[in-house]
N, CA, C and O atoms as a GROMACS GRO file, in nm:
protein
  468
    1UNK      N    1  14.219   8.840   1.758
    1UNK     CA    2  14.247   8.971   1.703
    1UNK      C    3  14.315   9.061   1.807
    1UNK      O    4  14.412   9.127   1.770
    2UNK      N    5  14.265   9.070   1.952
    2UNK     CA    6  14.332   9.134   2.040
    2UNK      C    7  14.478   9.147   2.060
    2UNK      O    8  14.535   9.250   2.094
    3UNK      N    9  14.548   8.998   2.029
    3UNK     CA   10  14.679   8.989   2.086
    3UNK      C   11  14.747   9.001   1.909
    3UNK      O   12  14.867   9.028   1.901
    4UNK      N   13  14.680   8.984   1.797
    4UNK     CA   14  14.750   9.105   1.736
    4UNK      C   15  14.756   9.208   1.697
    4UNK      O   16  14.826   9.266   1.614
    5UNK      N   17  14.650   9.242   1.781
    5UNK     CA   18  14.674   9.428   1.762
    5UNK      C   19  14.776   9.490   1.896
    5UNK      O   20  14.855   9.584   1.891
    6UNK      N   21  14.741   9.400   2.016
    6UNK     CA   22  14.907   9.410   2.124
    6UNK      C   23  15.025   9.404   2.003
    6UNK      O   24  15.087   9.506   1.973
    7UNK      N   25  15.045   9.299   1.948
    7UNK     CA   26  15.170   9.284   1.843
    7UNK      C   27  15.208   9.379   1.803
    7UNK      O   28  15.322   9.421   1.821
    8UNK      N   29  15.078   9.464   1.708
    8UNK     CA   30  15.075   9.550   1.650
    8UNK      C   31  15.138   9.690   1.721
    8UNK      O   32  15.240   9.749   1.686
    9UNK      N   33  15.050   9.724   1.827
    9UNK     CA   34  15.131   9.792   1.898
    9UNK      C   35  15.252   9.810   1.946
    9UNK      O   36  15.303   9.922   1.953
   10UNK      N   37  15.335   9.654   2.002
   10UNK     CA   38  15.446   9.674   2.082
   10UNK      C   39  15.542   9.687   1.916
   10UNK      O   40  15.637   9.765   1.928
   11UNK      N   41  15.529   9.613   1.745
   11UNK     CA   42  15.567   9.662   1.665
   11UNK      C   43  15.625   9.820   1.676
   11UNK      O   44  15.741   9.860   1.665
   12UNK      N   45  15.480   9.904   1.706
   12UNK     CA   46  15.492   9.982   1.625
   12UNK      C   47  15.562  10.122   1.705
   12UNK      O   48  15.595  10.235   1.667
   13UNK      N   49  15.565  10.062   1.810
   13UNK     CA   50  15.658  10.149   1.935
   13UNK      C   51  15.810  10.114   1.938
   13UNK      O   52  15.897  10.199   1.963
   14UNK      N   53  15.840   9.966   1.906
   14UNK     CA   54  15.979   9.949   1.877
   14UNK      C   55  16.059  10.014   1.764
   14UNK      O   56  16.178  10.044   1.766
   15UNK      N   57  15.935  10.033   1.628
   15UNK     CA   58  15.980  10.101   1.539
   15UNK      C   59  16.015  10.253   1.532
   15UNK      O   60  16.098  10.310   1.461
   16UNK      N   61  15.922  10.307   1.632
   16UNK     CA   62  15.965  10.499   1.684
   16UNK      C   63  16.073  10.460   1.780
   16UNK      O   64  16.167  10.532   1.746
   17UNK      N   65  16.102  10.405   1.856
   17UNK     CA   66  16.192  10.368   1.956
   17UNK      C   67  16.302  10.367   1.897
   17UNK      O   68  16.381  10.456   1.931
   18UNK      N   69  16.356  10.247   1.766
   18UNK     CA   70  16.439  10.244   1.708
   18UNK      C   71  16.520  10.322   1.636
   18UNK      O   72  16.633  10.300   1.592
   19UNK      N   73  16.405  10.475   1.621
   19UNK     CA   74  16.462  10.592   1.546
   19UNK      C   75  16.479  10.738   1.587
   19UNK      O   76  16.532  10.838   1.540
   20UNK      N   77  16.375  10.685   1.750
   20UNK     CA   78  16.397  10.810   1.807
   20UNK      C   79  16.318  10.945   1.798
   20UNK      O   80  16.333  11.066   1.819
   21UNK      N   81  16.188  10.822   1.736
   21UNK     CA   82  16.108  10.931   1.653
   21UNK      C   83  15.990  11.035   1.745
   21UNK      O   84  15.937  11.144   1.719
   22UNK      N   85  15.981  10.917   1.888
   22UNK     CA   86  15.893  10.955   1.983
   22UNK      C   87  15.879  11.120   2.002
   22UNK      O   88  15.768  11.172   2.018
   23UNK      N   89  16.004  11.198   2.000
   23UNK     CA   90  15.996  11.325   2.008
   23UNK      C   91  15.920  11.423   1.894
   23UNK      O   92  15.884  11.539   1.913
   24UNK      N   93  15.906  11.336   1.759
   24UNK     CA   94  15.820  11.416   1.694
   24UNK      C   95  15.656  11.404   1.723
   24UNK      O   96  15.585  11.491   1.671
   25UNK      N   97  15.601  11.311   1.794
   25UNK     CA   98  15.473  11.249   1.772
   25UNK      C   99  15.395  11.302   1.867
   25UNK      O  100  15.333  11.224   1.939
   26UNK      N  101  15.379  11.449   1.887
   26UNK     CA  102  15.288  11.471   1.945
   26UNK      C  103  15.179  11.443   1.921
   26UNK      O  104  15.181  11.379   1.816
   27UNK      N  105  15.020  11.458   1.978
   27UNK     CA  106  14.901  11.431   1.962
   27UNK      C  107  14.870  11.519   1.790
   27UNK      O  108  14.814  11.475   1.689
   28UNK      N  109  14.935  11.653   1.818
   28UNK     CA  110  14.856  11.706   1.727
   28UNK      C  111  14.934  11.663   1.617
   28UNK      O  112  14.862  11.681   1.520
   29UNK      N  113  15.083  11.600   1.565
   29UNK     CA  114  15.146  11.597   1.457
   29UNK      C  115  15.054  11.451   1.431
   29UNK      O  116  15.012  11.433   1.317
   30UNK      N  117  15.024  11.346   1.539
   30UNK     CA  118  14.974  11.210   1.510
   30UNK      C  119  14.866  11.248   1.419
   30UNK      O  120  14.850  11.202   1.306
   31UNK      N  121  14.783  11.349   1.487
   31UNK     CA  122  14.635  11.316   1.422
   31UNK      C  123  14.682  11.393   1.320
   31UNK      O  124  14.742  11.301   1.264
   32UNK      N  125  14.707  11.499   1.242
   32UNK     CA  126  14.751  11.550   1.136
   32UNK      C  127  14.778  11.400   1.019
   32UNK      O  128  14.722  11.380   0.911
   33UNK      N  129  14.868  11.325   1.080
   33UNK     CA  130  14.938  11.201   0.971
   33UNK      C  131  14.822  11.146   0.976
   33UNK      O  132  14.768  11.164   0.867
   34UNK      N  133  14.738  11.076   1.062
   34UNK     CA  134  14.613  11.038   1.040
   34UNK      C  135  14.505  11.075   0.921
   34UNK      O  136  14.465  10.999   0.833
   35UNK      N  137  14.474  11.196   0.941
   35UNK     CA  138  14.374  11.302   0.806
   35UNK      C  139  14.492  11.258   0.678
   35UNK      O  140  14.460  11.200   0.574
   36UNK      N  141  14.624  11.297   0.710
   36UNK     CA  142  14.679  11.330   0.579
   36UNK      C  143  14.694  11.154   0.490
   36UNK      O  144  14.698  11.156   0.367
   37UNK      N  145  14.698  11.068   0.535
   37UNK     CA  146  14.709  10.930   0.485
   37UNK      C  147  14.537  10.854   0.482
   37UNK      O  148  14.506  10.754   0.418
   38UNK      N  149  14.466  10.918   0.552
   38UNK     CA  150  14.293  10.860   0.483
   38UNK      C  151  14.257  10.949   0.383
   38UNK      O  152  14.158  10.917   0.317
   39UNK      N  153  14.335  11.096   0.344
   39UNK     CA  154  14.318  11.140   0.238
   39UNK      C  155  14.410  11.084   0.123
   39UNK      O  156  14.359  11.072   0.011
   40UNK      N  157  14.499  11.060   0.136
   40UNK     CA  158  14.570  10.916   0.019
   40UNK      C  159  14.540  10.809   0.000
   40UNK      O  160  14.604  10.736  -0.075
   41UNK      N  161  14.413  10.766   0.075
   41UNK     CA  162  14.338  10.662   0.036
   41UNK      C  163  14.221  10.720  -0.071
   41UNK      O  164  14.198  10.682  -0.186
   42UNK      N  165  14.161  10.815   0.003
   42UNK     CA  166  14.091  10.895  -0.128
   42UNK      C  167  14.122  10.921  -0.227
   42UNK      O  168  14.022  10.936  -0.297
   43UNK      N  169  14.224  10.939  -0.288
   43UNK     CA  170  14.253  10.965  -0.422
   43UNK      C  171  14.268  10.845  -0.472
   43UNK      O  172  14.268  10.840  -0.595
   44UNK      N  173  14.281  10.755  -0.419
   44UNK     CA  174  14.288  10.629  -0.481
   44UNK      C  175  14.152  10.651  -0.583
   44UNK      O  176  14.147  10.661  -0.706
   45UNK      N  177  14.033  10.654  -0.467
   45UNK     CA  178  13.893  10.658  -0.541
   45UNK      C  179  13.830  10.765  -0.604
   45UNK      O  180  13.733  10.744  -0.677
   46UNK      N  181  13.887  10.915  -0.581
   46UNK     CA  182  13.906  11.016  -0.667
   46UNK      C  183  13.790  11.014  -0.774
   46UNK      O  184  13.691  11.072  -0.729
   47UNK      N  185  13.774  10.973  -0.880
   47UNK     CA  186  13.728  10.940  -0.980
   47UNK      C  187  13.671  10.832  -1.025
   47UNK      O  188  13.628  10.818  -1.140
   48UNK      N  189  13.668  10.727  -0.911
   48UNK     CA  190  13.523  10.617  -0.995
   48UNK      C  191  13.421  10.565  -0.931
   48UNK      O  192  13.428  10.530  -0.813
   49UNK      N  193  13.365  10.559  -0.970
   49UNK     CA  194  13.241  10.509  -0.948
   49UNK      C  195  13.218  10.450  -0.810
   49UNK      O  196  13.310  10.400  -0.745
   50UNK      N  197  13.097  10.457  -0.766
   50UNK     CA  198  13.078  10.338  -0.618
   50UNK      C  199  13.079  10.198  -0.696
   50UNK      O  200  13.128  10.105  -0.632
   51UNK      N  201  13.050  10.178  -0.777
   51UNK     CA  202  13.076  10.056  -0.867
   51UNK      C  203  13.212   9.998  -0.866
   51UNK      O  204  13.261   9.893  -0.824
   52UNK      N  205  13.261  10.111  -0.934
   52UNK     CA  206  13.382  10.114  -0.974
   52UNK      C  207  13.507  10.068  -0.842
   52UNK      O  208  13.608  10.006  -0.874
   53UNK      N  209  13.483  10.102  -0.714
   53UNK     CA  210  13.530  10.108  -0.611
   53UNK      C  211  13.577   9.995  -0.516
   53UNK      O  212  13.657   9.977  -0.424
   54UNK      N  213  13.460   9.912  -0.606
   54UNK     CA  214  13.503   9.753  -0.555
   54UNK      C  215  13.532   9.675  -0.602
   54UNK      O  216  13.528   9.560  -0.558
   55UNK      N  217  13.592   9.728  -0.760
   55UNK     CA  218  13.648   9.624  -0.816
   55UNK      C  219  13.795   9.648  -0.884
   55UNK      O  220  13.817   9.637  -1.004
   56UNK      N  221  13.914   9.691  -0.764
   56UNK     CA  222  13.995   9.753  -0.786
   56UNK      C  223  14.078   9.649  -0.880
   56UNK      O  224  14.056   9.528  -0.886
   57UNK      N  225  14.176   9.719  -0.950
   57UNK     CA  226  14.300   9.616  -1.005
   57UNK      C  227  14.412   9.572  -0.894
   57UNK      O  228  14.409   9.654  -0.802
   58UNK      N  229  14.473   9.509  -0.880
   58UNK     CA  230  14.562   9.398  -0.763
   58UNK      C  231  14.641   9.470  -0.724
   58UNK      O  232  14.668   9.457  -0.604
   59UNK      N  233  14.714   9.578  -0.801
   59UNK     CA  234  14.792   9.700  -0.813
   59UNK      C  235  14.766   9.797  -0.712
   59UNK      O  236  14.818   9.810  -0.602
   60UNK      N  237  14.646   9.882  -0.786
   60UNK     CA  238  14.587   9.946  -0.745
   60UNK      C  239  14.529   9.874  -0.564
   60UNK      O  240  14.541   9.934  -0.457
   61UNK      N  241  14.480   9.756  -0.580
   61UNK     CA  242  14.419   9.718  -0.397
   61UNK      C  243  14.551   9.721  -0.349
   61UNK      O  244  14.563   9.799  -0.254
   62UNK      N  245  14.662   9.660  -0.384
   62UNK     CA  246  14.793   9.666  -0.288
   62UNK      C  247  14.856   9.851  -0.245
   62UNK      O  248  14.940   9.886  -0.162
   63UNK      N  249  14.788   9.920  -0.324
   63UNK     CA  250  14.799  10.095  -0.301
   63UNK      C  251  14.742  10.154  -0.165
   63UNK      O  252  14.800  10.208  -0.070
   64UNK      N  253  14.616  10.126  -0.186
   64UNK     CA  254  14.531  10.131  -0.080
   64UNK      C  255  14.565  10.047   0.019
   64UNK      O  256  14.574  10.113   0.123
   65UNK      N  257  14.590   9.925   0.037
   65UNK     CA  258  14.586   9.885   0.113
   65UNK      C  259  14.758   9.908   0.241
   65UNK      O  260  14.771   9.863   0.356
   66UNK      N  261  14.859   9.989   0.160
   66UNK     CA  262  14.935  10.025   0.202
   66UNK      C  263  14.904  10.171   0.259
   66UNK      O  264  14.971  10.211   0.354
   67UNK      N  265  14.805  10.252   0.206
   67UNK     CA  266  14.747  10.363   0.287
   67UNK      C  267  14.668  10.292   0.382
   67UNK      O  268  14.694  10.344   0.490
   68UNK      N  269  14.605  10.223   0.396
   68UNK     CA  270  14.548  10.183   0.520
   68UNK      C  271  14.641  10.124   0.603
   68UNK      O  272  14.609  10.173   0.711
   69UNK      N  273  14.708  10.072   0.619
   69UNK     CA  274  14.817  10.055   0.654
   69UNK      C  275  14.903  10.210   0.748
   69UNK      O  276  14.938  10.226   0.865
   70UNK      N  277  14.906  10.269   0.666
   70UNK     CA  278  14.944  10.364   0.748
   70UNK      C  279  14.869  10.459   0.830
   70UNK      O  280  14.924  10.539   0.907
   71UNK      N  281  14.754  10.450   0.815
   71UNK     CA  282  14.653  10.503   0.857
   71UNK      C  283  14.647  10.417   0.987
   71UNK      O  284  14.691  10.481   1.083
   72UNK      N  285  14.613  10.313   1.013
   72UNK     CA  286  14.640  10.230   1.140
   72UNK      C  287  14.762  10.228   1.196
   72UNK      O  288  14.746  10.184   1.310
   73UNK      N  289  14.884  10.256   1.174
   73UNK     CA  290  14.984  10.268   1.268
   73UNK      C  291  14.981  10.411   1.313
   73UNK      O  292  15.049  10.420   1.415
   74UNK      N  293  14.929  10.527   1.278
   74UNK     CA  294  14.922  10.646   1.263
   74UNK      C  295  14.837  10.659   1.401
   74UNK      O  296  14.848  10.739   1.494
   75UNK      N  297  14.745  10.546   1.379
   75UNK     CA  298  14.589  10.554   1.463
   75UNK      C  299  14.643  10.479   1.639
   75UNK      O  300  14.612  10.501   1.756
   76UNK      N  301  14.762  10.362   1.547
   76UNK     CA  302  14.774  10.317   1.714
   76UNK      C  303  14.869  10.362   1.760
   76UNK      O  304  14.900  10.289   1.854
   77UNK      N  305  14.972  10.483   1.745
   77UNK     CA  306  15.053  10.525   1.774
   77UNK      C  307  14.998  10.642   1.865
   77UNK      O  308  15.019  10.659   1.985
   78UNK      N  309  14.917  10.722   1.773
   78UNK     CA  310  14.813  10.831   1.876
   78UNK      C  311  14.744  10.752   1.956
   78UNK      O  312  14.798  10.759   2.066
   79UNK      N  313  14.661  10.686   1.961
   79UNK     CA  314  14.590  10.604   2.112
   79UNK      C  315  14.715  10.574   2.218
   79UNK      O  316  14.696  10.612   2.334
   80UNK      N  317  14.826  10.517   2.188
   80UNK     CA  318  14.945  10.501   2.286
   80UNK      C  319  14.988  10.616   2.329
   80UNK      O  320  15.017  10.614   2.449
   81UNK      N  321  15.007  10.748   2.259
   81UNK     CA  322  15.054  10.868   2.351
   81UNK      C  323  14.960  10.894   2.393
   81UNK      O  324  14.971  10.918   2.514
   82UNK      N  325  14.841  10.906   2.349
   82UNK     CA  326  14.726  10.960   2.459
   82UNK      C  327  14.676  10.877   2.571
   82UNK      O  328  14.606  10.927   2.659
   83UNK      N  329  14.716  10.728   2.572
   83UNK     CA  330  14.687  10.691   2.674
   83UNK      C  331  14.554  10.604   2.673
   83UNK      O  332  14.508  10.558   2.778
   84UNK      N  333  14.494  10.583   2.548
   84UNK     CA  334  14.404  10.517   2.523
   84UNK      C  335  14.382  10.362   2.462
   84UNK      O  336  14.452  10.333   2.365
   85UNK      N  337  14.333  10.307   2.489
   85UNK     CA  338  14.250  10.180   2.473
   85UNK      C  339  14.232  10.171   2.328
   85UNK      O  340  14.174  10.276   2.298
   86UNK      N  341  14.250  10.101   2.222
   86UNK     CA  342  14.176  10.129   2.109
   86UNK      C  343  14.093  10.074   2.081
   86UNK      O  344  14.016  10.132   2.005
   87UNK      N  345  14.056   9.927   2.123
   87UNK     CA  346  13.974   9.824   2.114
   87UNK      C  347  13.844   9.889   2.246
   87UNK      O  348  13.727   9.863   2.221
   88UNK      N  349  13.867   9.950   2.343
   88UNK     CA  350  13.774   9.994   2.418
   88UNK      C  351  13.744  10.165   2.344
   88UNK      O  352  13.657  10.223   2.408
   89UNK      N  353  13.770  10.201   2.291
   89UNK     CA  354  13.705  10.346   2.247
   89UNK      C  355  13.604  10.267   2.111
   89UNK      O  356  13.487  10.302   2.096
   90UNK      N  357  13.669  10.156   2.015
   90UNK     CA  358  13.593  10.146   1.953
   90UNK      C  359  13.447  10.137   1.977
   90UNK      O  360  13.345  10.188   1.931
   91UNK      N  361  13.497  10.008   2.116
   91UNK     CA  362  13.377   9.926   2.149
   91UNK      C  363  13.277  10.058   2.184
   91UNK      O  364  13.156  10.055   2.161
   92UNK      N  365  13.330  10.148   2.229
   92UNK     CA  366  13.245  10.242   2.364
   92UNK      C  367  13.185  10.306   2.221
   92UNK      O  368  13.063  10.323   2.224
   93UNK      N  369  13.257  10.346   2.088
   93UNK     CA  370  13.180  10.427   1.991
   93UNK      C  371  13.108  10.369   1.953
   93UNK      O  372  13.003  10.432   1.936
   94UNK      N  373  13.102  10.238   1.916
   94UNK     CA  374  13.000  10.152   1.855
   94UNK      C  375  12.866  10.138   1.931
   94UNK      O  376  12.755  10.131   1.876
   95UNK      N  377  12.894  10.134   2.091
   95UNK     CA  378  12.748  10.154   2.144
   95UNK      C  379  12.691  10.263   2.115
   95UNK      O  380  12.573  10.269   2.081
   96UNK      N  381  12.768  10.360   2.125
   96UNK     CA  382  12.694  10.503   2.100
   96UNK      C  383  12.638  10.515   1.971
   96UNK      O  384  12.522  10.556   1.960
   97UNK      N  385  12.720  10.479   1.853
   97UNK     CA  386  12.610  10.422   1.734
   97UNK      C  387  12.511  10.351   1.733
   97UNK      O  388  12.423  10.373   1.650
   98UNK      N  389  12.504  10.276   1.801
   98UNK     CA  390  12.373  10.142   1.819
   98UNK      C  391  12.255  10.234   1.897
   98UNK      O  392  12.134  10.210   1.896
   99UNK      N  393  12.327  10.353   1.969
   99UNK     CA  394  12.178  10.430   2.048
   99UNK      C  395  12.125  10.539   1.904
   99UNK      O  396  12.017  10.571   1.854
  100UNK      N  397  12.232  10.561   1.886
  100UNK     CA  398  12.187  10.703   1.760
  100UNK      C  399  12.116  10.616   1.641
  100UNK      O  400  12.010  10.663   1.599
  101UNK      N  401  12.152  10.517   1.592
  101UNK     CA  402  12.166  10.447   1.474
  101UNK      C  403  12.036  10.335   1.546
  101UNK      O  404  12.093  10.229   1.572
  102UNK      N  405  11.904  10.327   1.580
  102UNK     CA  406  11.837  10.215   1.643
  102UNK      C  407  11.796  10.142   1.486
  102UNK      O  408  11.770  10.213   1.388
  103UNK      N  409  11.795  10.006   1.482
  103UNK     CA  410  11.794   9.933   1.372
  103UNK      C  411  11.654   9.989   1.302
  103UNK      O  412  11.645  10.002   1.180
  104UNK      N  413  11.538  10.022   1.400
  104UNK     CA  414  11.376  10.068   1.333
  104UNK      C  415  11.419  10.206   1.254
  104UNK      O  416  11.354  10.236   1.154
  105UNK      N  417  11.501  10.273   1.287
  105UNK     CA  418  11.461  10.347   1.242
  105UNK      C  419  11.578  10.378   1.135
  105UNK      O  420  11.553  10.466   1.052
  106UNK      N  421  11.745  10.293   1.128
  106UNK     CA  422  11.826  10.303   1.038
  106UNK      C  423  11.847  10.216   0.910
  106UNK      O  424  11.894  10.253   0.803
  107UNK      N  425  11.793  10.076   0.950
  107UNK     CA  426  11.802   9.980   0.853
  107UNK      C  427  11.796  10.050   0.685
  107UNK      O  428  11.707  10.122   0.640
  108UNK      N  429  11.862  10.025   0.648
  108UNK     CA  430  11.859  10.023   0.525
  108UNK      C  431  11.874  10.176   0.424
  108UNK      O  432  11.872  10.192   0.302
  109UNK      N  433  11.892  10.290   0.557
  109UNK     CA  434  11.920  10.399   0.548
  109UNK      C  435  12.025  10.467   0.548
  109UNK      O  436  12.092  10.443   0.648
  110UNK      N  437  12.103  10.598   0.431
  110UNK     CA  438  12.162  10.673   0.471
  110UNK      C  439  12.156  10.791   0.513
  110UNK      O  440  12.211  10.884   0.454
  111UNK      N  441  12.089  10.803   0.619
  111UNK     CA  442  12.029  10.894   0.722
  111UNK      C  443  12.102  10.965   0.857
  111UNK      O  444  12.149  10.917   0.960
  112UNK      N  445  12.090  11.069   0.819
  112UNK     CA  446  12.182  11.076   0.966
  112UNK      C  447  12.102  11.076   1.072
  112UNK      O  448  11.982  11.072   1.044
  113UNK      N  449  12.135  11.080   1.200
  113UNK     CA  450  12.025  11.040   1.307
  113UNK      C  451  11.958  11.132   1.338
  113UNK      O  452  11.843  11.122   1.381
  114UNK      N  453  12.038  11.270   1.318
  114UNK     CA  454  11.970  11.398   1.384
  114UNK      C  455  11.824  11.411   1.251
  114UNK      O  456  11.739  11.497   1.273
  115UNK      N  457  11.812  11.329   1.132
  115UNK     CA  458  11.722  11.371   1.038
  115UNK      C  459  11.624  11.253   1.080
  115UNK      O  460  11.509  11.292   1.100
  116UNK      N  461  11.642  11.147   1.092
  116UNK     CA  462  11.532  11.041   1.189
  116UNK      C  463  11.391  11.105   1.171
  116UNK      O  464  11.387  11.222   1.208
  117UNK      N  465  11.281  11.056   1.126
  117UNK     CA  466  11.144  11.125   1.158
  117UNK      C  467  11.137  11.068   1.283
  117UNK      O  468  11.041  11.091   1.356
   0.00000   0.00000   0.00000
């Protein structure tokens, strides 16, 4: 998975490269496209059900799955101007979940940690 998300990356820098786009992509325009394309995944689900949610039509999954899609180049484009790792911020957030989130006391819960008895 590592060396294609490198792929992914050196992709997705040849593609701003190719257009020259680097000058628009500041941090704050990145994360902006970020919010604004995981909210076009939301409307996908807008209206149905948690049921309903996983049993999209082929149509409809190829929709979403082109917002996610952009949502990850969005995501590794901001980690590259800022200078970040993306596979190491995950890793580093995921521990920090595993301390907030301890299995005794999250299993099977949607709890936030600060509510924890």
């Amino acid at each position: 998975m590592a060396d294609r998300l490198a792929e992914l990356q050196d992709a997705v820098e040849a593609f701003v490269a190719e257009r020259d786009w680097a000058q628009f992509h500041s941090p704050k325009n990145l994360a902006m496209s970020v919010a604004i394309e995981a909210a076009e995944i939301m409307e996908h689900f807008q209206w149905c059900t948690g049921e309903e949610s996983y049993a999209l039509a082929p149509q409809k999954r190829a929709r979403v799955a082109n917002e996610i899609g952009d949502v990850l180049i969005y995501l590794v484009r901001l980690a590259r101007v800022l200078d970040i790792d993306l596979v190491d911020a995950a890793t580093a957030k995921l521990a920090q979940n595993r301390e907030k989130y301890p299995v005794d006391k999250a299993k099977g819960r949607a709890t936030k940690y600060v509510d924890f008895d």
